[in-house]
C-alpha positions as CSV (number, residue, x, y, z in Angstrom):
1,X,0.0,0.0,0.0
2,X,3.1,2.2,0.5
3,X,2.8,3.5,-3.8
4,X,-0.9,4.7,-2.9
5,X,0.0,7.0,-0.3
6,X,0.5,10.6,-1.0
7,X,3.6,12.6,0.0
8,X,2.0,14.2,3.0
9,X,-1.2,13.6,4.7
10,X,-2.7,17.4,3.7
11,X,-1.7,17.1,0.0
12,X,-3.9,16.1,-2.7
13,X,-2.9,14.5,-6.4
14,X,-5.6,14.8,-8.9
15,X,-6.2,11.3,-10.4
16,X,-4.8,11.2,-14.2
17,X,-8.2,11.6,-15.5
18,X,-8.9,14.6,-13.8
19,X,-5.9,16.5,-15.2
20,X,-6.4,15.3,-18.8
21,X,-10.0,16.6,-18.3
22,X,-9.2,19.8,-17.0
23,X,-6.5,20.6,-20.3
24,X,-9.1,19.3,-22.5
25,X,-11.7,22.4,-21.1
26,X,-8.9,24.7,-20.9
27,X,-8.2,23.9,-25.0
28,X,-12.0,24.2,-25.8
29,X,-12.7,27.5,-24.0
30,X,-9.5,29.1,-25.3
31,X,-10.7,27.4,-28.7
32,X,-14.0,28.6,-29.0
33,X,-13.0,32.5,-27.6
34,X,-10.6,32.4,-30.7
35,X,-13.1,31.3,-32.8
36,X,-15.4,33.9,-31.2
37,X,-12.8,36.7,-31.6
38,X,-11.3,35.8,-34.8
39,X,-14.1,34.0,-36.9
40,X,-16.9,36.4,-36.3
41,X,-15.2,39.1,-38.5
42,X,-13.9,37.4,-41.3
43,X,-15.2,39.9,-43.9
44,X,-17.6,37.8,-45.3
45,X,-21.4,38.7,-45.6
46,X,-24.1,36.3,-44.5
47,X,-26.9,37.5,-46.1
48,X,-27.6,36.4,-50.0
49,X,-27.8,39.5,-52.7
50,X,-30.6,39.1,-55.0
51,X,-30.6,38.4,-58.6
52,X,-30.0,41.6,-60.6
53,X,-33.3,43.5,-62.2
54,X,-31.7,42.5,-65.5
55,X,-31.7,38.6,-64.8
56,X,-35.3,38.5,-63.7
57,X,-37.2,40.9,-65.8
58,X,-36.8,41.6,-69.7
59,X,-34.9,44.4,-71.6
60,X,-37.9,46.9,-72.5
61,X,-37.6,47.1,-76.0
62,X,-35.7,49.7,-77.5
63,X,-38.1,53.1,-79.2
64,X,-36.7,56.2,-80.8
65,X,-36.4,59.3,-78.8
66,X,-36.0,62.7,-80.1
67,X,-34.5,64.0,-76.7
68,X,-30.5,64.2,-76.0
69,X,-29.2,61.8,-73.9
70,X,-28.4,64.2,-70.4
71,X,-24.7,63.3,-70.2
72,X,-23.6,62.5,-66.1
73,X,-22.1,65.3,-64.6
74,X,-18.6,64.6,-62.8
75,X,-18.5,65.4,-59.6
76,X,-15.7,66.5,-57.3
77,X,-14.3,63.5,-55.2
78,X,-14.2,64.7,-51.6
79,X,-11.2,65.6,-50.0
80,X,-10.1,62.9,-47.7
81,X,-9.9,64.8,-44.0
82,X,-6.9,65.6,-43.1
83,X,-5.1,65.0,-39.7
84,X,-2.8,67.9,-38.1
85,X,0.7,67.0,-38.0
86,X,1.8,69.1,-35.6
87,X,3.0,66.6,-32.6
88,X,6.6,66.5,-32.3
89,X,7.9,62.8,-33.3
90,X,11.1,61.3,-31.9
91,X,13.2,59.0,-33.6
92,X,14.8,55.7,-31.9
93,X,17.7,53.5,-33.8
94,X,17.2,50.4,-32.7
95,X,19.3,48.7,-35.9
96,X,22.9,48.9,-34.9
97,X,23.4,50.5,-37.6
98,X,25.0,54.0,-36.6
99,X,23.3,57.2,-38.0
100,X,19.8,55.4,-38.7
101,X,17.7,57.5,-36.8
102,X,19.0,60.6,-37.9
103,X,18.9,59.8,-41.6
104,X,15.3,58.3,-41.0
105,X,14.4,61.8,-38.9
106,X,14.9,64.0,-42.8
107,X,12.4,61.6,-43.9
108,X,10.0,62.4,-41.4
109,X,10.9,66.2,-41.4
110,X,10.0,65.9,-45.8
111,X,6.6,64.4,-44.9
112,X,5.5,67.6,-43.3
113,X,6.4,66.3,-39.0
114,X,8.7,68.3,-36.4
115,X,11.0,65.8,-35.2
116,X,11.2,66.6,-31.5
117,X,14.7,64.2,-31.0
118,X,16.6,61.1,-31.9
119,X,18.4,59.0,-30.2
120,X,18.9,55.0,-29.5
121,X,16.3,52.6,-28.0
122,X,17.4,49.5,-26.3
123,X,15.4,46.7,-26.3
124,X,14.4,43.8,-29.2
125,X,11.5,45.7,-31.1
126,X,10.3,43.3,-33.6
127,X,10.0,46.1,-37.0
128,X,9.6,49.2,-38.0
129,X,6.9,50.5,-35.5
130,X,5.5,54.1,-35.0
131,X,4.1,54.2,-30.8
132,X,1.4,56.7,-29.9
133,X,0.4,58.3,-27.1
134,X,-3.4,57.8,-26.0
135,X,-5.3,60.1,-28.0
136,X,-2.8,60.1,-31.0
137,X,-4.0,57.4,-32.7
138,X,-5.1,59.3,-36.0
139,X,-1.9,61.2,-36.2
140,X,0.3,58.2,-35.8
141,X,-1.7,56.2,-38.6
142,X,-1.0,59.2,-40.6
143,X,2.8,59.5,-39.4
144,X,2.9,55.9,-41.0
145,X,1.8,56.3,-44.0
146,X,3.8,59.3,-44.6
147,X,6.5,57.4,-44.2
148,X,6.0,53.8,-45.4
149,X,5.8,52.3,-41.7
150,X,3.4,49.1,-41.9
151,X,3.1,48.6,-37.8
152,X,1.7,51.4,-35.2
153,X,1.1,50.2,-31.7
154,X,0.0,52.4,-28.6
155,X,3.2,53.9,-26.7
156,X,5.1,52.1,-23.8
157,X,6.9,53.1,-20.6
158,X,9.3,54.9,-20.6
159,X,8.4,56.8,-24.0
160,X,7.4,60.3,-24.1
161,X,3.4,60.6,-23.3
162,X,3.8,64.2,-25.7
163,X,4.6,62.8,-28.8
164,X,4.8,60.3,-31.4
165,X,7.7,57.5,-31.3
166,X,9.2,55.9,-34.4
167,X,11.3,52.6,-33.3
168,X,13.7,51.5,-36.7
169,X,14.4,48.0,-36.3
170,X,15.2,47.1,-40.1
171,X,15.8,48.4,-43.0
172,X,14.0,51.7,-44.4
């Protein structure tokens, strides 16, 4: 009887089953949150379009008309709303490469920005990245595509909190 007995009298070992039982929950819940999360905006559209007018009723049949055809008139495309960029941006080298962030910071001072510093950031940032502030969301999506940055993440400790942050990490 001396294998049955647990290590201490107040402990308690789960029987195999249990455990086995309890990961195969743990998988289904995370499972079905992902599928929750992910599969419930996949882009597609549930709903069925209907047939076009053309497919389900006939062509009326062509008569002669003595009035001009009015010709569409072309309208102006509205202007895409602009955001301000007037918050200073600073910009981190993060490449090893010596001089990145000051070559990268003529860039952003072409695309219209104020570039508030440059410097190095140490860490392991993953690519390219512009960090924003709360409340700077617009103006670093902007700041990105000004530039050609793909990634834009919300700003980290110990960042500025007044300003935009580019991060190089590769090449530009």
């Amino acid at each position: 009887m001396d294998h049955r007995r647990t290590p201490s009298r107040n402990a308690y070992v789960p029987s195999s089953w249990f455990i086995v039982l309890t990961i195969v929950a743990v998988l289904a819940a995370v499972g079905g949150l992902g599928w929750l999360l992910i599969g419930a905006d996949d882009g597609s559209n549930d709903t069925a379009t209907p047939p076009s007018a053309s497919a389900t009723t006939p062509a009326p049949e062509p008569t002669e008309t003595t009035e001009p055809t009015p010709t569409p008139t072309e309208t102006e495309p509205e202007p895409e709303p602009t955001v301000a960029r007037d918050t200073p941006v600073s910009v981190l080298n993060n490449t090893g490469t010596a001089g990145a962030a000051g070559a990268f910071a003529t860039k952003v001072e072409d695309a219209g920005w104020t570039v508030g510093g440059v410097g190095n950031w140490q860490g392991s940032i993953g690519q390219n990245t512009v960090y924003y502030p709360e409340g700077l969301r617009d103006q670093a999506e902007q700041l990105a595509e000004d530039v050609g940055i793909d990634r834009v993440m919300p700003r980290v400790d110990p960042m500025r909190a007044d300003r935009l942050t580019i991060i190089l990490s590769g090449p530009q």
